[in-house]
C-alpha positions in Angstrom: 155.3 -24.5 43.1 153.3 -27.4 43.3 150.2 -27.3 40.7 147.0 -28.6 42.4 144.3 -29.4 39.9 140.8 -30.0 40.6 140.3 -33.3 40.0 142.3 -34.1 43.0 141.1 -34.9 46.0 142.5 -32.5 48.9 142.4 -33.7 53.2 144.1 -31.0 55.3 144.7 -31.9 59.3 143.2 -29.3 61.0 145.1 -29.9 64.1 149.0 -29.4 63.7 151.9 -31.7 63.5 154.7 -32.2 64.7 157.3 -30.8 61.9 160.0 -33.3 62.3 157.5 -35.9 61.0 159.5 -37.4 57.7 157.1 -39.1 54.5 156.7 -42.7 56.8 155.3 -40.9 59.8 152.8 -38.4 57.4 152.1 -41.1 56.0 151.0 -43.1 59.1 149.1 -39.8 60.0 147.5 -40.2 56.5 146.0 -44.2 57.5 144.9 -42.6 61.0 142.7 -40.2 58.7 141.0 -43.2 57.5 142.4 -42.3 54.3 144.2 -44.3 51.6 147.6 -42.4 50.9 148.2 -44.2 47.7 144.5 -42.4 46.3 146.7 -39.9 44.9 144.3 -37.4 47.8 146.2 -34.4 48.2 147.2 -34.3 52.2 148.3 -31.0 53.8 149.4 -30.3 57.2 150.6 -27.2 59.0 153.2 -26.6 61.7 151.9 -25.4 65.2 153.3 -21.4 64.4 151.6 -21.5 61.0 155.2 -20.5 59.2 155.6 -23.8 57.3 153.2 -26.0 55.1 154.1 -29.9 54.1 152.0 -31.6 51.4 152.4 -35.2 50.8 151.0 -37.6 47.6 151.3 -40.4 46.0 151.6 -39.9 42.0 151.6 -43.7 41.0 155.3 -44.4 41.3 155.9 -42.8 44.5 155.5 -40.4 47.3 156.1 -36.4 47.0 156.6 -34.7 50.1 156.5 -30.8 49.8 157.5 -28.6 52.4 156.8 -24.2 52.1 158.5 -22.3 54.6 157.2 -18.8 54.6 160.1 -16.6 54.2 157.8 -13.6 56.1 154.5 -14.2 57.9 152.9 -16.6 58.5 149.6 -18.7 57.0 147.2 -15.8 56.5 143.9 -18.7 57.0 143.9 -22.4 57.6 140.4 -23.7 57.8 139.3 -24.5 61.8 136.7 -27.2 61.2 136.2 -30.4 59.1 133.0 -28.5 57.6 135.5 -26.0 55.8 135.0 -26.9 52.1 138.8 -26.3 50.4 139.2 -26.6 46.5 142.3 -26.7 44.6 141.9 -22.4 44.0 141.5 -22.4 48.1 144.5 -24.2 48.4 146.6 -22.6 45.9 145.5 -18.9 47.8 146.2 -20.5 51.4 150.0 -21.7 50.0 150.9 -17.9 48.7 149.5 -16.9 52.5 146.1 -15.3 51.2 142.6 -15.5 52.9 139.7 -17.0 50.8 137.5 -15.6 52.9 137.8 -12.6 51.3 137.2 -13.9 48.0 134.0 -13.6 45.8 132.2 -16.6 44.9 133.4 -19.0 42.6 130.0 -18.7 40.6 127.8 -15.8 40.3 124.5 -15.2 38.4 125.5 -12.3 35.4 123.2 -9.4 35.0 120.2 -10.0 32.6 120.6 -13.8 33.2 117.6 -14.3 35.2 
C-alpha cells in the first residue's frame, strides 16, 4: 500500500473518470484542476461504480500511478463536495473502504483539561 503522510498535499475529483485514462491523460486532468502535477499534490480519482481507486504523483524523478481494485465492495465514502476537508488518515480509511464519517474527532479536549 501506498503510505500517504501528512505533509502532502491531497486533490481528489469528485466527479468520476473515465478508467481507461493512462498517467498522460490523469495528468492532463490534473492541469484542468488548475493544479501543478509536478507539486508532488497527492491526486485521487474514482471510477464511476466506485470498485477501483487510481492515485497519481510526482516524487521528483517521476510519475507514480496507483491503481486499487476492490476485490469485494465497493468504496464505502468518497467525499461529494469540494467543501469535504480529506487528510492523509481520511484517505488512508477511504483506500481500505471505511467511512470517516463515523470516526471521532481527530482532537478532543481530555477530562480535567479545562
Amino acid at each position: 500500500m501506498i503510505h500517504i503522510t501528512p505533509q502532502q498535499t491531497l486533490m481528489l475529483s469528485i466527479d468520476p473518470i473515465d478508467f481507461r485514462k493512462g498517467m498522460d491523460s490523469l495528468i492532463g486532468v490534473c492541469r484542468g484542476l488548475v493544479a501543478d502535477p509536478y507539486s508532488g499534490t497527492v491526486f485521487a480519482f474514482r471510477n464511476k461504480r466506485g470498485t477501483s481507486v487510481k492515485l497519481l504523483v510526482y516524487d521528483g524523478t517521476g510519475f507514480w500511478l496507483c491503481a486499487k481494485r476492490f476485490s469485494r465492495g465497493k468504496l464505502a465514502y468518497w467525499p461529494s463536495s469540494s467543501s469535504d476537508q480529506i487528510c492523509a488518515t481520511t484517505m488512508t480509511i477511504i483506500l481500505n473502504q471505511g467511512s470517516p464519517a463515523i470516526m471521532s474527532p481527530s482532537w478532543r479536549q481530555l477530562p480535567g483539561s479545562a
